[in-house]
C-alpha positions in Angstrom: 109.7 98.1 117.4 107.3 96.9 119.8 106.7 93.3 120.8 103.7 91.6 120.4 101.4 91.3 123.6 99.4 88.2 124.6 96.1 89.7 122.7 95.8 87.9 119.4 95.3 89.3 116.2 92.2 89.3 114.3 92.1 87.2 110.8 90.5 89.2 108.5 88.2 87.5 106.4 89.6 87.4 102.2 86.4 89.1 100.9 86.6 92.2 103.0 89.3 93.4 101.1 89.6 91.0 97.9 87.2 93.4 95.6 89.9 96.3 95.8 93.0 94.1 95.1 94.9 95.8 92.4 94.4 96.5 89.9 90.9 98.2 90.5 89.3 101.7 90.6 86.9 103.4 92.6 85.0 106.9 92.1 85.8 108.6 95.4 83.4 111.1 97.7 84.4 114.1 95.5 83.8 112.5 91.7 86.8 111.6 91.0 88.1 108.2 89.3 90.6 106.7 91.7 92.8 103.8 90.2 94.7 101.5 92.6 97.6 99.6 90.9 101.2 98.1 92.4 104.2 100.2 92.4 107.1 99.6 90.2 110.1 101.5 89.8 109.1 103.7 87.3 106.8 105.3 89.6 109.8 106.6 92.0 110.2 109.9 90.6 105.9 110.6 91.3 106.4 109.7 94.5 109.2 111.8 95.3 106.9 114.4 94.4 103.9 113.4 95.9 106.3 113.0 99.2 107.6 116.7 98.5 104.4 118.2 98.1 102.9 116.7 101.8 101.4 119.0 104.0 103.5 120.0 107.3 100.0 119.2 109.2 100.0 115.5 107.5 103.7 114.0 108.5 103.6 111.3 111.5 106.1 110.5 113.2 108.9 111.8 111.1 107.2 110.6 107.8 107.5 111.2 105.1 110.6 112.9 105.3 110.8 116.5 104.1 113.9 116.8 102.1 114.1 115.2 98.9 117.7 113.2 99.6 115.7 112.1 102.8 112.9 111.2 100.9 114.6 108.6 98.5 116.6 107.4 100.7 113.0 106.3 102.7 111.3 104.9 99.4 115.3 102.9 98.8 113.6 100.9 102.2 110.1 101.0 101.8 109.5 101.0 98.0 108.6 97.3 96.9 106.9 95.3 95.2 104.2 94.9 97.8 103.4 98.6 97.8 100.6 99.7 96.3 99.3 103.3 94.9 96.8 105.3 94.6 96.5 107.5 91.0 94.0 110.4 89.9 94.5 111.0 86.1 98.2 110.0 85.9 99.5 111.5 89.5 100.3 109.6 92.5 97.7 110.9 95.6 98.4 108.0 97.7 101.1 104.9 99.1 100.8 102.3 101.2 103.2 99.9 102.2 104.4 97.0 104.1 107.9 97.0 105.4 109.3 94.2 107.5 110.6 94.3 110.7 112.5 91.6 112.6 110.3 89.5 113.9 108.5 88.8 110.6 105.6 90.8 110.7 105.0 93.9 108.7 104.4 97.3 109.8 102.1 98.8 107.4 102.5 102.6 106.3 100.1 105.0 104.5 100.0 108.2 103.3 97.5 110.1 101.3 98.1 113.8 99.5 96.0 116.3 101.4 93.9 116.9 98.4 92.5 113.8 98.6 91.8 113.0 102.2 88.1 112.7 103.6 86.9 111.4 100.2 87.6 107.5 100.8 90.9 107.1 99.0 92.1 106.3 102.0 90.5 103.8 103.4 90.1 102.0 99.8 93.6 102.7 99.7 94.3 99.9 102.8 91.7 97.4 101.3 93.8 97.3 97.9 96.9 97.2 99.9 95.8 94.6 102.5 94.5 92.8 99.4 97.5 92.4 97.6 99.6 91.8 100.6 97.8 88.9 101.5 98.3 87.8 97.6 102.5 88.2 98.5 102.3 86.0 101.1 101.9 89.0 103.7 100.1 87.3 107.1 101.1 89.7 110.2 100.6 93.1 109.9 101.1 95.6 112.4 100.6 99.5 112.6 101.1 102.6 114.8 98.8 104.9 115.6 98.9 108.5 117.9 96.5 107.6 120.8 95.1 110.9 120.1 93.8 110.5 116.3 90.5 108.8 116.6 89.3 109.4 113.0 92.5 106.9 111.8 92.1 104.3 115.0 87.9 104.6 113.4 89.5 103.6 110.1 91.6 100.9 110.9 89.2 99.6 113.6 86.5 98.7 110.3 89.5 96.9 108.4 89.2 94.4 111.5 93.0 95.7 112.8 92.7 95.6 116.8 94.6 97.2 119.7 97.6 95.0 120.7 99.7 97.4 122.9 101.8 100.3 123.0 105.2 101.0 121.1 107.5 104.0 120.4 105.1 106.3 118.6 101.7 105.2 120.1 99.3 102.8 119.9 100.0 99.1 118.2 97.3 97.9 115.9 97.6 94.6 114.5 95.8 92.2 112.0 96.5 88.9 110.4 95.5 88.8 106.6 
């Protein structure tokens, strides 16, 4: 884990994000009704096989983990009740979450099923997460980022996250909700 450097992170204001808390819906780029909604543990056994179904192309970092023993083992860490998903007609496309670290802050994962990239799942995904963090209590959030993938540093530059150093895997991006 990295530590934090002397830049600050940026508040982001409640509004930017509040519409999308879950539970809400959008209709995405491609037509399709995308509902946002917490996790709960029922939903362990869709995301195993959301997790199963990622493309090679689409793991980061070693995540999400490509065996299924590897993959609950993850969600037995990450799964909680701050995580929020992303469901087309019953099937989980999409999970973010916010896992904490030691220093009280909360590094922010998310993944979305290749079918549904480049349609603004995504993005609405980490406004309905951010959302409903900030409802749990949530204040520091930090992410990682490949210094090299501009179209995700794009993203989370418009949700107001800002460049706070480097760490293991990258680039740190931080925000406080």
């Amino acid at each position: 884990m990295a530590s934090r450097s002397s830049t600050e992170s940026h508040r982001v204001p409640c509004h930017e994000h509040a519409a999308l808390a879950p539970p809400s819906s959008i209709v995405d780029d491609d037509d399709r009704r995308i509902r946002y909604r917490t996790a709960d543990p029922e939903d362990r056994s869709s995301l195993v096989a959301m997790y199963e179904d990622f493309a090679a192309a689409d793991r980061t970092q070693g995540l999400p983990p490509v065996e299924r023993s590897g993959i609950e083992a993850w969600l037995d860490v990450v799964l909680d009740d701050a995580s929020v998903l992303a469901v087309h007609d019953g099937r989980i496309v999409g999970h973010v979450m916010f896992v904490a670290d030691d220093a009280g802050e909360h590094e922010l994962g998310v993944f979305v099923h290749q079918y549904y990239q480049d349609a603004g799942v995504g993005t609405n995904l980490l406004r309905a997460g951010l959302a409903h963090a900030g409802r749990r209590g949530i204040t520091d959030v930090w992410l990682s980022v490949a210094p090299r993938n501009r179209r995700a540093r794009a993203v989370y530059e418009r949700l107001e996250f800002v460049e706070d150093g480097e760490c293991d895997h990258g680039i740190r991006l931080s925000t406080t909700l």
